[in-house]
N, C-alpha and C positions, 0 to 999 in steps of 0.2 A: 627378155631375160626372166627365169623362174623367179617367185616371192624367195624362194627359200637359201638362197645363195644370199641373195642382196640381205635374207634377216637375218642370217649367222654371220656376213663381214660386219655389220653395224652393230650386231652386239659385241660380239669379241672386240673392235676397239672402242668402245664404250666399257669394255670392262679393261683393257688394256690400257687406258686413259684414268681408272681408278672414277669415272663416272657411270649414273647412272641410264640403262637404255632412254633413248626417246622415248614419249608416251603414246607418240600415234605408232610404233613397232610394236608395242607392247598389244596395244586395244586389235591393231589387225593379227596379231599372232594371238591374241584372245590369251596374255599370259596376265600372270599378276606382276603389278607394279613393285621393285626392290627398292630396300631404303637402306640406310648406310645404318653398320651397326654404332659409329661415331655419334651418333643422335644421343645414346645412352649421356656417355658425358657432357653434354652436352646441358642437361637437365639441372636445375635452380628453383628456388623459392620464390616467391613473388616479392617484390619490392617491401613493401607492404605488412609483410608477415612476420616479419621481426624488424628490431632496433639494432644499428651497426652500438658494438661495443666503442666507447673513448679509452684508446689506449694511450695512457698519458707517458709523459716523459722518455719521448720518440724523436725526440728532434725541435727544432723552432718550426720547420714547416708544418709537422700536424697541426701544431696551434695550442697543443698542452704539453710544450715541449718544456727543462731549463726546469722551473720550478714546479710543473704538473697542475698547475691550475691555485695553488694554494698561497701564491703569494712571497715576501719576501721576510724572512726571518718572524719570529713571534712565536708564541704559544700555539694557536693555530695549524703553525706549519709545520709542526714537529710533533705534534699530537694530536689527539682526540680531546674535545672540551664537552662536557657534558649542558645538554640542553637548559638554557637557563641559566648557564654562569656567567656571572658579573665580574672577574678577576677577584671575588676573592669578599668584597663588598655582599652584606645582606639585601638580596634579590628584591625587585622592586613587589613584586609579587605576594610579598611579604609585609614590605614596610607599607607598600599602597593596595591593602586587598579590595576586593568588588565586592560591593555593600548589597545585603541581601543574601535571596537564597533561592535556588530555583526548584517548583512545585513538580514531584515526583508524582503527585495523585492527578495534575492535569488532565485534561481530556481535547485534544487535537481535535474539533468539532468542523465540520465541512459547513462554510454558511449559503444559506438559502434565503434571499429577501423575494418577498410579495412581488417589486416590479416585474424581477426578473422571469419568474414564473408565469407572470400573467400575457407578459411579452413571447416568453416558448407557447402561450397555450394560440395566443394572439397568431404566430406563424404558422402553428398548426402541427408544431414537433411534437406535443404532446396533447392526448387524450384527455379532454376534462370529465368525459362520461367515463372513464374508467377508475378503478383504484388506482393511485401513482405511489410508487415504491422506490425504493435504491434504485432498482434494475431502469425503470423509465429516466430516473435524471441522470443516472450514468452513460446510457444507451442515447440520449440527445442530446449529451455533452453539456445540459444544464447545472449539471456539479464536476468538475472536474478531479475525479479521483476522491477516495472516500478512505479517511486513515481510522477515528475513533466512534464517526458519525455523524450526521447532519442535524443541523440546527436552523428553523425556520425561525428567520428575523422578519420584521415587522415594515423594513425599509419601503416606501412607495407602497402603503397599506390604503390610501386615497382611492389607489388606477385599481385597486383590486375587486372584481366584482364578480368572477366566476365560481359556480358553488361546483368542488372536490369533494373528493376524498383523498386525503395523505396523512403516509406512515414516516412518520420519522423518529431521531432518535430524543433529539428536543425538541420546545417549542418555545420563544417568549409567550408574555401572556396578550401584549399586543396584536402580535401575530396570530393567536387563537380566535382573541375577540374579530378579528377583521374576517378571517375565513366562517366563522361562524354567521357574521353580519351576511355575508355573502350566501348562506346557504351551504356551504360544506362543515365538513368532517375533519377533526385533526385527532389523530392519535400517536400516543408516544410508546414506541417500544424499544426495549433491550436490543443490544444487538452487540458480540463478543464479533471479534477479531474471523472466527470461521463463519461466523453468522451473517456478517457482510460479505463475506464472497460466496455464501451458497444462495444470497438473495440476488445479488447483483450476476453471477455465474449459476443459475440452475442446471443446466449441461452437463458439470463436475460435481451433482450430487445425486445420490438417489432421490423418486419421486415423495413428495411430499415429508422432506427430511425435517424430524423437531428442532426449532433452533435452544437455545440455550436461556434461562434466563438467569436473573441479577442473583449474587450472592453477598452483595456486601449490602452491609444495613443502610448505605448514603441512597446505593441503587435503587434498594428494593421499597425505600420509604418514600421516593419522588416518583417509581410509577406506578405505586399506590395512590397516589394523591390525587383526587378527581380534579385541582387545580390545574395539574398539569394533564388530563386527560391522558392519564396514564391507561397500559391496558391490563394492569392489576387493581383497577378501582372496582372490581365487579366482588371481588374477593374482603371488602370490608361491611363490616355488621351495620347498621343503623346506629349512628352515635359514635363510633368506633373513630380515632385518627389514625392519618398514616404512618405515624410514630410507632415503633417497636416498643418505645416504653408506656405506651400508655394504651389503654384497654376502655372498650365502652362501658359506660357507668353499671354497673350489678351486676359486672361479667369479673368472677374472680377465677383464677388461676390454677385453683387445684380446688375443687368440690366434693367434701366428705362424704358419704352417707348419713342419714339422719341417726343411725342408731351411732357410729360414730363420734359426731356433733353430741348428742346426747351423753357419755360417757364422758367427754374432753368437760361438759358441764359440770357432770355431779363431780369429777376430782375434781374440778378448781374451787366446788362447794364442798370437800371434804378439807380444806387443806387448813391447817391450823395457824400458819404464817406464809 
């Protein structure tokens, strides 16, 4: 018997059936496969993609049926009560407040102790022949996440014996003395909120971007301090402290001219009272 009889009765009752042809009719007739246009409705959100709404006051079987979830008589269940009220009594909040006050000028400091450190250099996560920055302790998970800056602590300052170079934002002075005893370097620098992520993320900046330095007098007088092996110690005179108010001894502030100087004399030697 020809293909072509047998492939026209088995399609027509496959469409008369309201189903779709076989696949091996289809592949030997070399047609394309049909799909039902009922698919369309068929179509949904993933489980997942949203939260069913609680439609209350549906019955006792939804389960927020009768009073809707709110209870039996009361204040409560007839209105809104604003957060914090006691029926009417001065809120404890009040009578009992929390003692103290919390520091607005804090600084969120990420800590760094000596063991720790000396243990990544010990596995070999980090380079001790290299400078170590943001980017190496964040990049081997030695700091996790960096909010205002890192602060080298001094913890297991005994095990430490590898001589660095590190940047950070603090330093104890224990922690200095120990990396120094060792043979390394510590220096302290500034570092603003975009300063940390263009050190830590170089990718997302352009090459060799200036970072930002201190503007407030607390900043700018602690890494001036060669105590702190600040990296504005290079910037004070001989004699000079890191104090904004104080000036090295026979350094005055605004310097006349001599023929000036001279004139401010003879009127204070011209004056009658």
């Amino acid at each position: 018997m020809p293909l072509l009889p047998t492939f026209s009765r088995a399609v027509g009752l496959a469409l008369r059936q309201n189903h779709c042809p076989p696949v091996w009719i289809l592949s030997r007739a070399q047609l394309q496969q049909c799909r039902f246009a009922s698919i369309l409705g068929d179509l949904r959100d993933v489980k997942a993609s949203f939260k069913k709404r609680i439609r209350r006051g549906r019955g006792p079987s939804s389960g927020k049926g009768k009073t809707s979830g709110r209870g039996h008589k009361g204040q409560k269940q007839h209105g809104k009560v604003p957060a914090g009220f006691q029926g009417g009594q001065t809120p404890l909040h009040i009578t009992h407040p929390e003692k103290g006050e919390a520091n607005l000028f804090a600084l969120d400091m990420s800590p760094l102790n000596l063991d720790t450190l000396q243990s990544w250099i010990d596995q070999g996560r980090i380079d001790p022949a290299k400078p170590i920055t943001f980017k190496e302790l964040v990049d081997t998970r030695c700091v996790h996440g960096i909010k205002d800056g890192v602060k080298l602590l001094a913890r297991g300052k005994q095990v430490f014996k590898t001589p660095i170079e590190i940047t950070v934002s603090r330093a104890s002075r224990q922690a200095i003395k120990a990396v120094e005893d060792a043979g390394g370097k510590v220096t302290t620098r500034f570092f603003n909120k975009n300063g940390i992520r263009a050190v830590t993320h170089p990718e997302r900046y352009p090459p060799n971007v200036r970072l930002a330095n201190p503007t407030a007098r607390k900043d700018i007088e602690y890494y001036r301090d060669p105590e702190h092996r600040g990296y504005l110690a290079h910037t004070l005179s001989e004699g000079e402290s890191p104090s904004l108010f104080w000036q090295a001894p026979g350094k005055a502030k605004n310097v006349l001219p001599k023929e000036r100087l001279q004139q401010r004399k003879d009127r204070q030697a011209n004056r009658l009272f």
